[in-house]
N, C-alpha and C positions, 0 to 999 in steps of 0.2 A: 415577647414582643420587643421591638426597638425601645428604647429610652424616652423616645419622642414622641411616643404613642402611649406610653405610661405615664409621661408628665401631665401630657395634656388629656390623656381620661380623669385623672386627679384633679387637675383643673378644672375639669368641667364639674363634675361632682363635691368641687366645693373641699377636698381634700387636703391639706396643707403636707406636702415631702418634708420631712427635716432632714433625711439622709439625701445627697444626690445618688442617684441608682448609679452602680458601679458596672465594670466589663465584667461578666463572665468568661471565662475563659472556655468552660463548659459549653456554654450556650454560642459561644464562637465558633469553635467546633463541630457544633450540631448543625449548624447553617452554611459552616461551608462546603461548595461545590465546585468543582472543574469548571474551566472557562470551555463555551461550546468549540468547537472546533469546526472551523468552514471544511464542508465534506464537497465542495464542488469548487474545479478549477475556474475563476470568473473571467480569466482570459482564455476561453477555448481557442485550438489552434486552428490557424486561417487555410491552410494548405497545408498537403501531405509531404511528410518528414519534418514537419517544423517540432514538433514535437512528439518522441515515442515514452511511453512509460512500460518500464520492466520489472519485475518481480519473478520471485523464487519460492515456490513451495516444497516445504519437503512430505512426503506421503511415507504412511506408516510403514509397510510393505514395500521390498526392494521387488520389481519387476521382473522378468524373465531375463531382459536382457540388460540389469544389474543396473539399473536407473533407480536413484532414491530422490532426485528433486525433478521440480517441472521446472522450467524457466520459460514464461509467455513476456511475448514481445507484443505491442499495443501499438498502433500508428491511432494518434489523440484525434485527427483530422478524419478518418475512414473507420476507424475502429477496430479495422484488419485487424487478425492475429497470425503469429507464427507462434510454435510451442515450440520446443527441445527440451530434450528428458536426459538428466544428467549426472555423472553417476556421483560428483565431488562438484561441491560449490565452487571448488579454485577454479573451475572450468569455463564457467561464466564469462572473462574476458577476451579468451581465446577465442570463443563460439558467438561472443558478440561482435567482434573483428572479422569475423567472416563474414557477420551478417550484414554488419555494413557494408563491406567491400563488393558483396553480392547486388544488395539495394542498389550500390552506387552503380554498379557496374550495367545492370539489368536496364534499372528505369532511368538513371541520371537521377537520383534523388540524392540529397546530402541532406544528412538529418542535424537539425541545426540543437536541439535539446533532447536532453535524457533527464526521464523524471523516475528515480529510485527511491528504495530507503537507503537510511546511512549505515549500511552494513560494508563490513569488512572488503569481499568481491568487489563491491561498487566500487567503494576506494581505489581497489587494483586494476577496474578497470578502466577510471577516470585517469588512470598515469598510464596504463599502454597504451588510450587514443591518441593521449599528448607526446607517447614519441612515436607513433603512425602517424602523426601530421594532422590527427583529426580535431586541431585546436578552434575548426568553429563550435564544436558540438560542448554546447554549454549543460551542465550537471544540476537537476536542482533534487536538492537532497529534502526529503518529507523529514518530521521530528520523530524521533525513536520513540516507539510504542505508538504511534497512530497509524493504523491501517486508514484510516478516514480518510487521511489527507492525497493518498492514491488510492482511494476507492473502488476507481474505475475497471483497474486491474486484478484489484483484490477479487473484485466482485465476479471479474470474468472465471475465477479458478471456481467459485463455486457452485457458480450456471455449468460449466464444463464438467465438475465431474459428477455433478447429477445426473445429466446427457449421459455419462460415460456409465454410471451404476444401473441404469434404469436400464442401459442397453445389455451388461451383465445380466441381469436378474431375468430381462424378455428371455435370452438365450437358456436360460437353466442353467448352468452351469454349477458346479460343486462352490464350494465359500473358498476353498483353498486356490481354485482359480482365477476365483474372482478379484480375491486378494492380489492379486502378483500381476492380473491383467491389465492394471489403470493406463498405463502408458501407451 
């Protein structure tokens, strides 16, 4: 127990300390825990494109047609997704320069934020928007090792490839195909 809860049991019971009760270093240890982590963005966005968040999964199994990551794109306002199945992370900035230029081009959308983690790709692909001119598109980078903090997204890979297994397994299919069919 705390020190202050030991003085004052003592007290109560009439007990006299002659030692002041010292820090355990032990018992510091024991009690310490991770500060919680806010798992929900508190400014949801207002309109579509104002904010996308993107992530990359990699799957155990390289696909038929030589894809080993997913990359889902998220509009924070609609929920939409786009997937692309990819077969090298460096790819990420190239196929997300397309995707804006598509967005833009398509609906008139300019997407004003990108919500990642601070991985390497994001990096590179925060310096190709900036010299494609895409300097409104503001980056907000989650902290390293918290899936929590883009949740939203995290979450969608694992709704998705449930969907996707459960559709495997109705079809019968062999395990070997199963494996290689995710994409």
């Amino acid at each position: 127990p705390h020190e202050t809860v030991v003085t004052n049991t003592a007290n109560h019971y009439g007990i006299n300390v002659k030692n002041q009760p010292h820090k355990c270093k032990y018992c510091i240890m024991g009690k310490h825990r991770k500060m919680n982590i806010p798992k929900e963005i508190k400014n949801r966005s207002q309109f579509r494109g104002e904010r996308i968040n993107i992530d990359i999964s990699s799957v155990a199994a390289t696909s038929y047609g030589g894809a080993k990551y997913w990359l889902l794109i998220q509009d924070d306002y609609t929920d939409f997704l786009w997937s692309y199945f990819l077969k090298e992370k460096s790819q990420l900035p190239d196929i997300m320069l397309q995707w804006l230029n598509q967005i833009q081009k398509e609906t008139k959308i300019t997407v004003q934020k990108v919500r990642c983690d601070n991985s390497g790709e994001n990096r590179k692909l925060q310096k190709l928007l900036q010299q494609h001119f895409y300097l409104d598109a503001r980056f907000e980078y989650t902290a390293p090792y918290t899936p929590q903090q883009n949740g939203k997204i995290e979450r969608k890979f694992a709704t998705l490839y449930g969907k996707i297994r459960s559709m495997l397994n109705w079809a019968r299919l062999s395990p070997l195909f199963k494996k290689r069919l995710w994409a």
